[in-house]
C-alpha positions, 0 to 999 in steps of 0.5 A: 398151141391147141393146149390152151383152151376155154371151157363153158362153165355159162353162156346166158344172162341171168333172165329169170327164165334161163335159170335152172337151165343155164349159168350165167357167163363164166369160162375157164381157161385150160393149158396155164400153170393157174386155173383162170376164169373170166367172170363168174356170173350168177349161179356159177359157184355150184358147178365150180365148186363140184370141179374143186370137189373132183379135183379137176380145178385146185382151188389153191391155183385160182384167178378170177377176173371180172370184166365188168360189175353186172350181176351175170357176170360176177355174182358168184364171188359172193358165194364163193367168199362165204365158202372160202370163209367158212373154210377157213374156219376149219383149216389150218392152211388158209386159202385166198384167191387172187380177183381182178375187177373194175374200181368204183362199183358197188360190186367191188365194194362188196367185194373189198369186205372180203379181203381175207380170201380175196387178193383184190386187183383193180382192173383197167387198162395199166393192168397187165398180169403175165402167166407163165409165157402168156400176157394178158391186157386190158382194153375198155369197152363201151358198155354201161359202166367200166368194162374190159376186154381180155387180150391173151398173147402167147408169142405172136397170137392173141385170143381176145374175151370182149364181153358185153359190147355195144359197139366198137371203139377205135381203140378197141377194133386195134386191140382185137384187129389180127387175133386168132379167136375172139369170143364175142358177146354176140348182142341182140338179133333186133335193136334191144327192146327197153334199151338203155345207151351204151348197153347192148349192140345188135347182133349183125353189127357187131358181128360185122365189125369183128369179121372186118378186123382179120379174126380168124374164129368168132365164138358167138357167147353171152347166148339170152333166152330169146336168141336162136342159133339161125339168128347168128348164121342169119346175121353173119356177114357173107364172103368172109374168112372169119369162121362163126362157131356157137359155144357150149363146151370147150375151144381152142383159144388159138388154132 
C-alpha cells in the first residue's frame, strides 16, 4: 500500500499575493496504472506540462477530476485545452483527456466547448469510476456551489480528498469516519473575514471534527497566504490518535 501516494503540485488559493510563489490547489495521485489529479487550479498547467516534457507523467494516461467550480481549483483546464488543441493541430495521433466535474456552472460550460480534447463526465454523487483494483466515490460537501469530496478504497482502506469545507454534514462525517488519511482543506485560523454562507469553516472546528471520526493522518491542504504553520498545531484538538502532517511534497495515501 505505501505505492500510492500523492504529490503536491499546489496547496494555495489563488490571492493575488501567493502567485509567483505557489500554485493553486492540485495533487497528483502515484502507484495507479493513470495519471489522476484532483483539481487543477490556477497556474498549475506550467508545472505539469514540464512533468509531461520530462516524461514523468504520459499525457495520454490523464484523468483530471475537479471537486468544485472555483477558479483555484480548476483553471488550468483552460490552458490545458489550448494546448491540447494546438497539439492536435501538428499530430497525427490525437490526444484527449478524460475530465470529471460538477454540472451546471459556467466553468463546466466553458469546459463542454472543448470536447474535442476533453471527454467530459458529470460529477455527483452516482458517479463511480474504478482504477485498476482502486474505487473512487463521491460524496457532496457543504461549501458554496456543487462540491465533492474524494473517497479512494483500495481493499479494506480509504484515502479521503475533502476539498474546501465549511462544515460537516452527517452524510459526510460517514463517508470519511475509519479513513486511513484524509487531506483536508484545513479552513481558516479566525472566523473568515467578509464571509460569505457556507464557504469556509474555521480551522479548529474542522480539524476537530475530523480527528473525532478515527482518521488515522490529517494532511493540513489548501494553505492561504495569511495562515502560518503554528496555527494548525495551535488549533489541533489534544489527546487524540489522529496525526496532523502540513503538506508540501509527496505522502503516502494509505499507511
Amino acid at each position: 500500500m505505501n505505492n500510492f501516494k500523492f504529490f503536491v503540485l499546489g496547496n494555495y488559493s489563488p490571492n493575488i499575493r501567493t502567485f509567483g510563489k505557489c500554485k493553486s490547489t492540485c495533487y497528483m495521485l502515484e502507484g495507479f496504472s493513470k495519471h489522476i489529479f484532483l483539481d487543477f487550479g490556477a497556474g498549475v498547467f506550467s508545472k505539469f506540462i514540464r512533468l509531461v516534457n520530462a516524461k514523468i507523467i504520459d499525457i495520454n494516461k490523464v484523468i483530471i477530476v475537479i471537486s468544485h467550480n472555483h477558479v483555484d481549483h480548476n483553471l488550468s483546464l483552460l490552458s490545458l485545452a489550448f494546448y491540447l488543441h494546438m497539439y492536435n493541430m501538428f499530430h497525427t495521433k490525437k490526444i484527449r483527456i478524460q475530465v470529471i466535474l460538477p454540472h451546471k456552472s459556467i466553468v463546466y460550460n466553458i469546459i463542454t466547448k472543448f470536447k474535442k480534447v476533453y471527454d467530459i463526465h458529470v460529477l455527483d454523487e452516482n458517479f463511480v469510476m474504478k482504477i485498476d483494483d482502486a474505487k473512487f466515490t463521491f460524496c457532496e460537501t457543504i461549501h458554496r456551489g456543487k462540491s465533492y469530496a474524494t473517497k479512494i478504497q483500495i481493499k479494506d482502506k480509504w484515502f479521503v480528498y475533502t476539498s474546501d469545507l465549511a462544515r460537516y454534514s452527517n452524510k459526510l462525517r460517514e463517508f470519511v469516519l475509519g479513513s486511513e488519511s484524509v487531506l483536508l482543506d484545513a479552513g481558516y485560523p479566525k472566523k473568515r473575514f467578509n464571509s460569505f454562507k457556507n464557504y469556509h469553516g474555521r480551522t479548529g472546528d474542522i480539524l476537530s471534527d475530523t480527528a473525532k471520526l478515527n482518521v488515522g493522518k490529517i494532511y493540513a491542504s489548501h494553505r492561504r497566504f495569511f495562515s502560518k504553520d503554528n496555527d494548525y498545531e495551535k488549533y489541533f484538538p489534544k489527546n487524540v490518535n489522529t496525526q496532523l502532517v502540513k503538506i508540501d511534497k509527496k505522502y503516502n495515501m494509505f499507511k
